[in-house]
N, C-alpha and C positions, 0 to 999 in steps of 0.2 A: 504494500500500500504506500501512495506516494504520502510525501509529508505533508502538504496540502488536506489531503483526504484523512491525515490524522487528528489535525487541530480540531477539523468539523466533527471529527465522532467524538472525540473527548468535550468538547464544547457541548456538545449534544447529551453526551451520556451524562457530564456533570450536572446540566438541568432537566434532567428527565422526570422527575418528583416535579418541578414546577408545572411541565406542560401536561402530568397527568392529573397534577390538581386543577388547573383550568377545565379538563375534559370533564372531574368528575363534578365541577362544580355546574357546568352546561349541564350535565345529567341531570343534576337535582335539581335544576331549574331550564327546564327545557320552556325555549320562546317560540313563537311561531312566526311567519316570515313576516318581516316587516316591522316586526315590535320586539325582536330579539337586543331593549335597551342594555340589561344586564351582563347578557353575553358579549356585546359591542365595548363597555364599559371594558369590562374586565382583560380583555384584549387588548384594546388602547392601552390601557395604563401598565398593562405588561411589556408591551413595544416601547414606550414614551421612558419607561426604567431601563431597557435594554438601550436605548440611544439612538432608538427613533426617530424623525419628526414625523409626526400622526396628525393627519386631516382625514374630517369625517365630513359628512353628509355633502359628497361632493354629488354623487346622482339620489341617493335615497337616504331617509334620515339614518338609515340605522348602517351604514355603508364607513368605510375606512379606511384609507391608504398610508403604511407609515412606509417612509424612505430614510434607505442610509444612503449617502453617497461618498464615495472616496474621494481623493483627491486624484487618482489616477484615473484617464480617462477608460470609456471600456464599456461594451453593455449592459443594456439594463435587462436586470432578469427579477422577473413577477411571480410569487410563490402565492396562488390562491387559498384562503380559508373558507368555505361555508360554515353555519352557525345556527342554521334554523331549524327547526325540530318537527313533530308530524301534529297532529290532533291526536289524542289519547294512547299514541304509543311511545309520546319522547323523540327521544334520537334513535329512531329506529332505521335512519339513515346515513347513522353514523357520520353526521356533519359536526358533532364537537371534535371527533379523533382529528377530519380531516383541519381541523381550525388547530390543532394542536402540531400535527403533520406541519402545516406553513409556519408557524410561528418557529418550528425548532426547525425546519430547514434556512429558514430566512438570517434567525442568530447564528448557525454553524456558518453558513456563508459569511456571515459579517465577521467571524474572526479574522478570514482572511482577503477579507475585499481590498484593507490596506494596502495591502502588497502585490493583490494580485490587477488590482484596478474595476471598474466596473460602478453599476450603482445597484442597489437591491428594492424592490418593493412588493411587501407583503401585503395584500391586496383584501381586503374584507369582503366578501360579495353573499348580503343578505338575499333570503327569499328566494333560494334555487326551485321551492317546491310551489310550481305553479307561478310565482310570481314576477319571477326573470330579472334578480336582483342585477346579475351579470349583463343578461341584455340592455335594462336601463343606464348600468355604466361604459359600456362601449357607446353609445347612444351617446352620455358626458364626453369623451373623449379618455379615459380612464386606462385603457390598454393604447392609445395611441402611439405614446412611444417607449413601450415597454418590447423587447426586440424578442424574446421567448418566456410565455406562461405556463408555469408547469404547478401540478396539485397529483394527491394519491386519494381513490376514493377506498374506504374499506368494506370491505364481503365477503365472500367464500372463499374467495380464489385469489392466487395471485395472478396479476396478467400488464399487459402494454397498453391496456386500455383499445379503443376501439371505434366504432361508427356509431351514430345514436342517429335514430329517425327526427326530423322534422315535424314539426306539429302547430296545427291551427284548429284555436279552439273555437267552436262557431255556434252562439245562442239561434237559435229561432222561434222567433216571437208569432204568432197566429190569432188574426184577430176576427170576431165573429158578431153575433145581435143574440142576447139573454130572448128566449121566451119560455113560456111555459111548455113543461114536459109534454103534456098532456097535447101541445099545439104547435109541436116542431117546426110545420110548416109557416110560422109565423120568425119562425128564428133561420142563423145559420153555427154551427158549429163549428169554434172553433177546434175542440178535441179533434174531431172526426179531421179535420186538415193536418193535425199534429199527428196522430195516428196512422192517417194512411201512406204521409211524408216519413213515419217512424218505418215503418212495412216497405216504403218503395227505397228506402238509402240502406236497410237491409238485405233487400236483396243486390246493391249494388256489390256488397263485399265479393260475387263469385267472380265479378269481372273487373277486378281492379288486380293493379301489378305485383308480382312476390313481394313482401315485408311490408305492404302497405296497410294499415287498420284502420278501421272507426270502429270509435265507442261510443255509446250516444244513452240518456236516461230523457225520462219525461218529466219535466220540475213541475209546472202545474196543466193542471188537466179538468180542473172547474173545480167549484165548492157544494154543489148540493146535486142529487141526482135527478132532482124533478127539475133543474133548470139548463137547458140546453149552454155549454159554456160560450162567455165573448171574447175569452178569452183561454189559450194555454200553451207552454212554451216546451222546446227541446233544447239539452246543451249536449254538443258534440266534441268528442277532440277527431282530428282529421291528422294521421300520421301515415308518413314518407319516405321513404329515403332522400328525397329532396324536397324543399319548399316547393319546388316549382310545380313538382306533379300532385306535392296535398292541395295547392289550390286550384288544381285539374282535378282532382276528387269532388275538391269539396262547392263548383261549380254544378258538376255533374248530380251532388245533394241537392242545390240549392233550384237546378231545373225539377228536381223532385217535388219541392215545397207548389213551386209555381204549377205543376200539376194538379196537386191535390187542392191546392186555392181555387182553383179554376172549376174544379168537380164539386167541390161545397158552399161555392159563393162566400168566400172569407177573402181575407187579405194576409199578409206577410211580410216582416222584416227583419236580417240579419244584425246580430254583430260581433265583434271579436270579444270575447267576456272573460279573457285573463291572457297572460303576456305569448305570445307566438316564438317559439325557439328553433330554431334555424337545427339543420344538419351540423354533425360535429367532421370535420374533416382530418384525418388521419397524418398524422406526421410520422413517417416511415424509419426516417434518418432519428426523432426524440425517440422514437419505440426500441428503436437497437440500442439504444447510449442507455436507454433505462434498464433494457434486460442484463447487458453487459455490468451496470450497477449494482442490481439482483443476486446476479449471482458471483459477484465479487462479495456480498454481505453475505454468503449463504442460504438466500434464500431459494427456494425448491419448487417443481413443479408450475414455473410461469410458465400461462395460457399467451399465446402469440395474439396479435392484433387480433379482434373480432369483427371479422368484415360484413358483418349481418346486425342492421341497425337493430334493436327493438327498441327501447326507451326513449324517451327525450329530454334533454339535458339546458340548462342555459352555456353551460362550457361552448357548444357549439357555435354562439356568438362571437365567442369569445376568439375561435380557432379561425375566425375569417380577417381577424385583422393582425393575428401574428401567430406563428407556431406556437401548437400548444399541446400539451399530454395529458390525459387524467388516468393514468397508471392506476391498476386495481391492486389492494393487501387484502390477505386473509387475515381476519378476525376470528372466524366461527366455522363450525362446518357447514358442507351442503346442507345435515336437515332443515339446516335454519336458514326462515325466509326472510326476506328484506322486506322495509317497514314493520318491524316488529318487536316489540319487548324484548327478545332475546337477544335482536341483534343489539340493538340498545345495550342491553346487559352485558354485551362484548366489547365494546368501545372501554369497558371501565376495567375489565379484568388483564391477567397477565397476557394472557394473545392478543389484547388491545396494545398493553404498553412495549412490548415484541415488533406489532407493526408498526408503531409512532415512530422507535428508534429505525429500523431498518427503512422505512419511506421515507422520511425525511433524509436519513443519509443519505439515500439514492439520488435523489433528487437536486439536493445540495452536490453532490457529486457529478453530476448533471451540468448545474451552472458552475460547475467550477471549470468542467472541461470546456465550454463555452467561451467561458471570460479565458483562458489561456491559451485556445485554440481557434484561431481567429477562422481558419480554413474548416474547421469542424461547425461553427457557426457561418460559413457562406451555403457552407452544404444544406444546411437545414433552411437556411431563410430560401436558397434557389430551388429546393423540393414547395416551399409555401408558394414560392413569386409562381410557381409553375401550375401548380395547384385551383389558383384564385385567380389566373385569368380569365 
């Protein structure tokens, strides 16, 4: 191991107690996106005592960027934190570890930023779930000029991270004339427009492309059965491998709507009803630097890129305005499913604090080779520039 790589893990290991008391303090107080004040707090003020400078609510209030910069010049590399928690399950998405993850990559780098040149920014990005805390910061300008972002998310497996579907999420609203049950013919129904728009974007799924989804529930659908509804709405997510073709799905929904409006004398309007997250793109050249880091730590059995989106991410925002990685750690085993108390319950135990120390080191290890290897950083930015034409 070089000596570079040593100062980071010793830096690392000597504050391991602190970054796992930050995680287990998230645990005990888990926020949810966008009001994770406590968790923002206690971040800052950890960064601001490490030597920091921390600005917060530069796109969302509960958002936070601290920067060290050296005197030597040299890129800038962005260690991601998430921090927001689920409804009734906690961190069952393991966003305190990963907030723990940057924070001790971000300090192991700054031992040696002095010398080695560069600037660091540990980057805060509230409200990954659902609320696109990331998306709104690119949107700020917030990764502009940060030249490679790199984060570990943890789960079952270890891996190089991967592709994540695209998604747009689509209300539709349906509107109709209240009569009495009894005198239909005096009304029009909006259910029956929700319904049959519910049945015709169903059977779209047999003809839409490999990895593509809809998921779609009915939020309201009237309040009394003896009154014909005038109103009742559907919420959709529309997922892709690309944006481009979920809103070629979710066109092909919306001539849906416009049919069944038409069969029940109703009316119809869309709209976007929580944050839209772009495709996550693949950095080929960060994937090999991270497994080569892997298993210089000992770590075992990493899963290779996953070229098969399912999920979606706000990272993917993130991956279009500069190379970026969300590297997967094991926490737990397979039986245990994500969003869930158990995994939660792993973020806090000893295979949590196992992948805090080796993610972070990877990582750190990462931007070290970066800031030293001026040619190993052309490579990765001309795999992005080639990428995002």
């Amino acid at each position: 191991m070089n000596a570079n790589y040593e100062v980071i893990s010793n830096t690392i290991d000597t504050h391991v107690d602190d970054y796992m008391g930050m995680v287990k303090a998230m645990y005990d107080h888990p926020e949810l996106g966008f009001v994770e004040y406590e968790s923002q707090k206690l971040l800052v003020e950890y960064l601001k005592n490490a030597g920091f400078e921390v600005e917060t609510g530069l796109a969302v209030e509960t958002d936070f960027v601290a920067t060290y910069k050296s005197a030597k010049e040299g890129p800038t590399i962005g260690f991601m934190c998430e921090y927001d928690a689920l409804p009734e399950v906690g961190h069952g998405c393991g966003h305190n570890l990963i907030a723990g993850i940057g924070i001790a990559a971000g300090e192991g780098l700054k031992a040696i930023i002095d010398e080695i040149g560069g600037t660091i920014k540990v980057v805060g990005t509230p409200g990954e779930e659902n609320f696109g805390g990331k998306v709104e910061m690119v949107k700020a300008g917030v990764f502009k000029d940060i030249d490679v972002a790199l984060m570990v998310h943890p789960g079952t497996k270890n891996g190089l991270g991967g592709k994540s579907n695209a998604l747009n999420p689509v209300k539709f609203e349906f509107f109709g004339k209240n009569a009495h049950a009894c005198h239909p013919q005096d009304g029009a129904s909006a259910l029956d427009a929700a319904v049959m728009t519910y049945v015709q974007i169903n059977l779209l799924r047999q003809f839409v492309e490999p990895q593509t989804f809809i998921h779609g529930v009915l939020k309201d659908g009237g309040k009394a059965a003896n009154v014909i509804p005038a109103y009742a709405s559907l919420e959709y997510y529309f997922r892709a491998p690309t944006m481009k073709y979920a809103l070629e799905v979710t066109e092909k929904a919306i001539n849906c709507a416009k049919g069944a409006c038409e069969a029940t004398g109703t009316t119809f309007k869309t709209s976007i009803y929580e944050c839209p997250y772009e495709d996550t793109l693949v950095n080929y050249g960060l994937a090999d630097m991270l497994k080569e880091k892997y298993e210089l730590l000992g770590v075992e059995n990493i899963e290779p890129v996953n070229e098969v989106g399912g999920g979606s991410t706000d990272v993917g925002s993130v991956s279009y305005v500069c190379p970026t990685i969300q590297g997967g750690i094991k926490i737990a085993d397979s039986c245990v499913t994500g969003h869930s108390k158990e995994l939660a319950a792993a973020t806090i135990s000893e295979e949590g604090k196992k992948a805090l120390l080796n993610a972070s080191k990877a990582i750190a290890y990462v931007a070290c080779d970066l800031i030293c290897d001026p040619a190993q950083m052309a490579k990765i930015k001309a795999e992005f520039d080639e990428a995002t034409k």
